[in-house]
C-alpha positions as CSV (number, residue, x, y, z in Angstrom):
1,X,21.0,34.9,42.5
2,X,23.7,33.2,40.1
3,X,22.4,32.1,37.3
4,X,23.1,28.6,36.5
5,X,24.7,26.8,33.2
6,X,23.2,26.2,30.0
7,X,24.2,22.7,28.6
8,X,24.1,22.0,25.3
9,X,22.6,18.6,24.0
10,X,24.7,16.4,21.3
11,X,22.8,16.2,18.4
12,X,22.7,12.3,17.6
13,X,25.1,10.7,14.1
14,X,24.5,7.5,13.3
15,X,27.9,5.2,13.5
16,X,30.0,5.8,10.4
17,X,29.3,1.6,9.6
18,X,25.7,1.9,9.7
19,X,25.7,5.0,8.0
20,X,27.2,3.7,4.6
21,X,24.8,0.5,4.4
22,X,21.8,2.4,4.7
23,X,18.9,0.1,3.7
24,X,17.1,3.5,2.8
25,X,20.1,4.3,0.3
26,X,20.5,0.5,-1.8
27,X,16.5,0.6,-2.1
28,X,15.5,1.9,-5.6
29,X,12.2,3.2,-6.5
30,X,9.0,1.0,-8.1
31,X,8.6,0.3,-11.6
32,X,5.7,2.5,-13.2
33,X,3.8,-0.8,-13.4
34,X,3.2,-1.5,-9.5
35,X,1.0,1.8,-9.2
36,X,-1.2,1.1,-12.4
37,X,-1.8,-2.1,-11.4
38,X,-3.3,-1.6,-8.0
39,X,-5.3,1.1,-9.6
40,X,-6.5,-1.4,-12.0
41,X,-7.1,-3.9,-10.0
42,X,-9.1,-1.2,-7.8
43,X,-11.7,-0.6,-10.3
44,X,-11.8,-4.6,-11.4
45,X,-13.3,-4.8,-8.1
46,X,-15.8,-1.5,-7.8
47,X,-16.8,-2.7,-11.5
48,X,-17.3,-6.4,-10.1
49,X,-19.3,-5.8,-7.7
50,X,-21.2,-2.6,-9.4
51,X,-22.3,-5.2,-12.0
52,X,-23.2,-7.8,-9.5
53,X,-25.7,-5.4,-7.1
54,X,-26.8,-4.1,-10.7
55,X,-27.8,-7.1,-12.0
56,X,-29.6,-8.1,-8.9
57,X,-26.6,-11.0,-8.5
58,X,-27.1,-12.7,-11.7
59,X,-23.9,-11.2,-13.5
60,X,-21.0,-11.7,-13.4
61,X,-21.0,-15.2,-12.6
62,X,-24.3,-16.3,-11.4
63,X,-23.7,-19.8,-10.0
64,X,-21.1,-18.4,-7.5
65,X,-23.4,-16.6,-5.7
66,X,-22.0,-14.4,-3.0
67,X,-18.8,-15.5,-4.0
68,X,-18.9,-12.6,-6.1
69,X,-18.3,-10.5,-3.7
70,X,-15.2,-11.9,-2.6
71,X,-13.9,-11.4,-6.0
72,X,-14.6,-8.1,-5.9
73,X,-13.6,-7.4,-2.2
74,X,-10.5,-9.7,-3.1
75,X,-9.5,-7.8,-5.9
76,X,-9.5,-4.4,-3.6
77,X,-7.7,-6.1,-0.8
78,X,-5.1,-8.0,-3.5
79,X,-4.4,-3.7,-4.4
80,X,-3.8,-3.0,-0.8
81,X,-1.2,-5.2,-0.7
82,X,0.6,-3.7,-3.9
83,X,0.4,-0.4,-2.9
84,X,2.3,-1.5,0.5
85,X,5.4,-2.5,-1.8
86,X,5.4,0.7,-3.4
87,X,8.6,3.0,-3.3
């Protein structure tokens, strides 16, 4: 039996216009101050609310109540949203 043809696939190259804007390329990497502050702003929160279940919600602030928590929740989320930016 004959055996048939092997066709050989194009590999695929960009157009030479996109190529050359690149967003990729013009995008330059994050200062060294984007990192430490979602780190910081990590632990503000784990120490917020470490102090608040500690103190059996009377500190830090003890007329917010369970507000509190959304500081310290808010502060975690707040370093999410850093750390997305980050190159």
């Amino acid at each position: 039996m004959p055996k048939s043809t092997v066709r050989k696939k194009k590999t695929y190259a960009p157009p030479p216009d996109v190529r050359a804007t690149s967003a990729a390329a013009s995008k330059k990497p994050s200062p060294m101050w984007v990192p430490a502050l979602a780190v910081g702003l990590i632990l503000f929160g784990i120490a917020w609310l470490v102090v608040f279940y500690l103190s059996e919600q009377a500190y830090p602030v003890a007329s917010w109540k369970y507000w509190n928590l959304a500081v310290g929740f808010g502060a975690m989320v707040a370093s999410l949203g850093i750390l997305s930016r980050w190159r």
